[in-house]
C-alpha positions as CSV (number, residue, x, y, z in Angstrom):
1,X,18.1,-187.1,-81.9
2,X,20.4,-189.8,-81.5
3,X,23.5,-187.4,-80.5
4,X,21.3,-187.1,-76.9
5,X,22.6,-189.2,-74.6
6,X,21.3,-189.6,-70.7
7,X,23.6,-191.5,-68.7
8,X,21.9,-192.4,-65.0
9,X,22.9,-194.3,-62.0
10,X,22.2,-194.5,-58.4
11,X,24.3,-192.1,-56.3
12,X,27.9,-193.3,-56.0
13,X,27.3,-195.3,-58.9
14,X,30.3,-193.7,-60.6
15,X,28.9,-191.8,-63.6
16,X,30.6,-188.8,-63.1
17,X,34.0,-190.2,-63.6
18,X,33.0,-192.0,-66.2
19,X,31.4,-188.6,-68.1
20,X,34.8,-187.3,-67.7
21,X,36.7,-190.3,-69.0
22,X,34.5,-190.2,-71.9
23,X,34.8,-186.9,-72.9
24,X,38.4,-186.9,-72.7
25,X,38.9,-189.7,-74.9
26,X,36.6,-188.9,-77.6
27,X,38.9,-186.6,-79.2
28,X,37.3,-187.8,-82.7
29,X,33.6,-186.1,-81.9
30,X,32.5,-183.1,-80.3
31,X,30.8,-184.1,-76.9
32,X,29.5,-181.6,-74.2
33,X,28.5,-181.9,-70.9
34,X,25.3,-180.6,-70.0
35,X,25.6,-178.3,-66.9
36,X,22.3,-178.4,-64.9
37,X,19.9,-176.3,-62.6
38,X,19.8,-177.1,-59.0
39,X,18.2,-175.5,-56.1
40,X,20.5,-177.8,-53.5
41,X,23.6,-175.6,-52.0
42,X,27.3,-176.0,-53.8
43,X,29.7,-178.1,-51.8
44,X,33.1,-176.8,-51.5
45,X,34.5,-178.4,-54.3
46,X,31.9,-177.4,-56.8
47,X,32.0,-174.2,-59.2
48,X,29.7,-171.7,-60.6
49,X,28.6,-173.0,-64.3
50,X,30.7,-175.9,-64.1
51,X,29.3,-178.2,-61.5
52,X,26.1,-177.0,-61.6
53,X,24.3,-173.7,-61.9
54,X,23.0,-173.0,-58.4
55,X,19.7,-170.9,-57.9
56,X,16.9,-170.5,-55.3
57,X,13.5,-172.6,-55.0
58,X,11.8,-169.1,-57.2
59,X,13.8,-168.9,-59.8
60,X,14.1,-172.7,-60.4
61,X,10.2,-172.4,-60.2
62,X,9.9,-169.3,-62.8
63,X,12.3,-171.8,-65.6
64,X,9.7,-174.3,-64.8
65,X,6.5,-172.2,-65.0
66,X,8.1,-170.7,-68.7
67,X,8.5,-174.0,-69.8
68,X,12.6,-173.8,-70.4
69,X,13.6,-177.0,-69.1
70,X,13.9,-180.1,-71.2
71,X,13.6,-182.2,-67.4
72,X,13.3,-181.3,-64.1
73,X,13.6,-183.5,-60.9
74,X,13.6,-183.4,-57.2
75,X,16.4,-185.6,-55.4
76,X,16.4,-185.8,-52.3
77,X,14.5,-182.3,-51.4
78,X,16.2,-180.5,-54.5
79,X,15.0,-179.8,-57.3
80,X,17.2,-180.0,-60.8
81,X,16.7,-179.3,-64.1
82,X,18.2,-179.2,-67.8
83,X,18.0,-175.4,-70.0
84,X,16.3,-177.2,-73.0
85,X,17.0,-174.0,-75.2
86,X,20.9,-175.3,-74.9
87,X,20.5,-178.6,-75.5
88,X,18.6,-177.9,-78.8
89,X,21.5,-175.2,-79.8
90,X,24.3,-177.6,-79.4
91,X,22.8,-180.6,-81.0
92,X,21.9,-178.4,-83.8
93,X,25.8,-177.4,-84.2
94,X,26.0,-181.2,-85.1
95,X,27.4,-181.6,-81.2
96,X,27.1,-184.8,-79.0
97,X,25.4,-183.7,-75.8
98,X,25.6,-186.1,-72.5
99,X,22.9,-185.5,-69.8
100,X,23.7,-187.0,-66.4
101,X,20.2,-187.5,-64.8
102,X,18.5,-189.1,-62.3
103,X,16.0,-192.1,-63.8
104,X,13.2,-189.4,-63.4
105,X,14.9,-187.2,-65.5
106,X,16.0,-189.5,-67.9
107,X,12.5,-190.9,-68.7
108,X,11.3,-187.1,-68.9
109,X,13.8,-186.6,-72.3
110,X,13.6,-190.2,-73.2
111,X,9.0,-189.2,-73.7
112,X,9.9,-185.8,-75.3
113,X,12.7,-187.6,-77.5
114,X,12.4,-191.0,-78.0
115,X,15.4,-190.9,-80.3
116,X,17.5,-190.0,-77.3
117,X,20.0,-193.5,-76.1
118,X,19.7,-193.8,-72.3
119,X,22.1,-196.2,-70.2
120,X,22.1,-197.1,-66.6
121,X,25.3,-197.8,-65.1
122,X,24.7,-200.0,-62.4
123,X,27.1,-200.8,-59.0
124,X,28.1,-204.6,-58.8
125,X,26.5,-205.1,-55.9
126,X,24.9,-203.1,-52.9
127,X,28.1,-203.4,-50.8
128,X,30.0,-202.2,-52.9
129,X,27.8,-199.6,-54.2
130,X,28.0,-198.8,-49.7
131,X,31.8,-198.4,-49.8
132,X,32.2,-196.3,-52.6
133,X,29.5,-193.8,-50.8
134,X,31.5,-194.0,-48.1
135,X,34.9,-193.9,-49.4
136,X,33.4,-190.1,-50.8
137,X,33.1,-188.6,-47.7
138,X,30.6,-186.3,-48.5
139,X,27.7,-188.0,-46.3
140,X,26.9,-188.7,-43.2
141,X,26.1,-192.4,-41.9
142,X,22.1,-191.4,-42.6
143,X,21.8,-189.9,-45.6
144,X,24.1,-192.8,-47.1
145,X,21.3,-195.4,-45.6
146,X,18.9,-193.5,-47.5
147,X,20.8,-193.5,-51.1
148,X,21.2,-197.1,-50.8
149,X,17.7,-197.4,-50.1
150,X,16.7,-195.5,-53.0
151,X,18.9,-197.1,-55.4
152,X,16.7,-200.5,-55.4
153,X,14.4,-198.3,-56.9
154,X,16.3,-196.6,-59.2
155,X,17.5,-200.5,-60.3
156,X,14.3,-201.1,-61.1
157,X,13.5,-198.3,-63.1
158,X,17.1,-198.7,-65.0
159,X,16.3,-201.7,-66.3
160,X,14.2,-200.1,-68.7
161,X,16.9,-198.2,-70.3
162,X,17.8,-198.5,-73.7
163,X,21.3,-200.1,-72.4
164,X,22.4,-201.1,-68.7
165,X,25.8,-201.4,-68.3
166,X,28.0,-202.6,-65.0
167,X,30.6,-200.7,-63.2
168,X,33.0,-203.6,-62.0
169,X,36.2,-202.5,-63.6
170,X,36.3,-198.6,-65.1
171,X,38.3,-199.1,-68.3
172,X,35.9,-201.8,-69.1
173,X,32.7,-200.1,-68.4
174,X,34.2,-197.0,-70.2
175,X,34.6,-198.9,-73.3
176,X,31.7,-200.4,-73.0
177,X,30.1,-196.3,-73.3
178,X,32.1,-195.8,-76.1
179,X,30.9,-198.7,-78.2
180,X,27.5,-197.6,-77.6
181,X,28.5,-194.0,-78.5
182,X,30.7,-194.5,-81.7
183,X,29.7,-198.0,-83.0
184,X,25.7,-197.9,-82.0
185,X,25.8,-200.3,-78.9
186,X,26.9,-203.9,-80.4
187,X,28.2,-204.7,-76.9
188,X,30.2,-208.6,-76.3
189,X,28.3,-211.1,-75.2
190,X,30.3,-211.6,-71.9
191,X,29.5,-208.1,-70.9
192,X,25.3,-208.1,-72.2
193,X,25.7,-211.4,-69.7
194,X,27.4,-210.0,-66.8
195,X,24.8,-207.3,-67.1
196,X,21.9,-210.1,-66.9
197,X,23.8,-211.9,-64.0
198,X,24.5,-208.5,-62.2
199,X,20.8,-207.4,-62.5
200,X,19.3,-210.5,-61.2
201,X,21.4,-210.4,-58.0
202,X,20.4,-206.6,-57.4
203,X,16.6,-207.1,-58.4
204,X,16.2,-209.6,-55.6
């Protein structure tokens, strides 16, 4: 199931913009987002069915119980899950699907498909990783300690992905998704090395 692709990164890590830039610009393939479950409340720029699909603890809890999630997670006291019925649909219509998980998430598809690729996009460094959470606006001075507390541990767990790329410069990271996408993941050498360099520093 190679046309499943999980792409994760620690909050603020820039993955969103990156999904968007990527599906854009592969004009030559049919890509779709996958839209997930979440129990968290919708911010005000968010839509219905677009962001997210947004429903309550119980109904989250009866998709779970039927067994109609491909993954399901709980982020920071939310819970969030993938419909596995539409995953399955679209992939069968010979359709790339893109799945932007959390590492829990992403290691739930990764057991029930191990054909799926996963890549981590990781920040260039902690401070910077703290400006751009900042620089959103959306958190307060707390709840941005605790993201950048939590994303050591989703480091760790991203090194395991089948590719880890770095977000220095977008157009370069972008491309770096795409050769993974359309040509299988032969990334340069000075990029596979910026990755080693950029891990080690974040690892300590």
């Amino acid at each position: 199931m190679e046309k499943l692709i999980v792409i994760s990164a620690p909050s603020g890590g820039g993955k969103t913009s990156l999904i968007e830039a990527l599906i854009r610009d592969l004009t030559n393939i049919e890509v779709k987002l996958a839209i997930s479950y979440t129990t968290r409340k919708r911010r005000p720029n968010e839509k219905e069915g677009k962001s997210y699909f947004f429903v309550n603890k119980k109904e989250f809890s009866l998709m779970l119980g039927n067994k109609e999630l491909l993954e399901s997670a709980e982020v920071y006291g939310n819970f969030y899950g993938t419909k596995k019925s539409w995953v399955e649909e679209q992939i069968s219509n010979n359709c790339y699907v893109i799945l932007e998980l959390d590492w829990q998430g992403a290691l739930q598809v990764k057991t029930s498909y191990p054909n799926s690729v996963t890549i981590f996009i990781l920040p260039p460094s902690y401070k910077e990783l703290e400006l751009r959470l900042k620089k959103r606006g959306q958190d307060r001075k707390k709840v941005i300690q605790y993201r950048l507390s939590e994303a050591k541990r989703e480091v760790e767990k991203g090194q395991n992905f089948d590719f880890v790329l770095v977000n220095d410069v977008f157009e370069n990271v972008l491309k770096d998704l795409k050769t993974i996408i359309i040509e299988g993941g032969n990334l340069p050498k000075v990029r596979r090395s910026l990755t080693k360099e950029c891990l080690r520093r974040l690892l300590v």
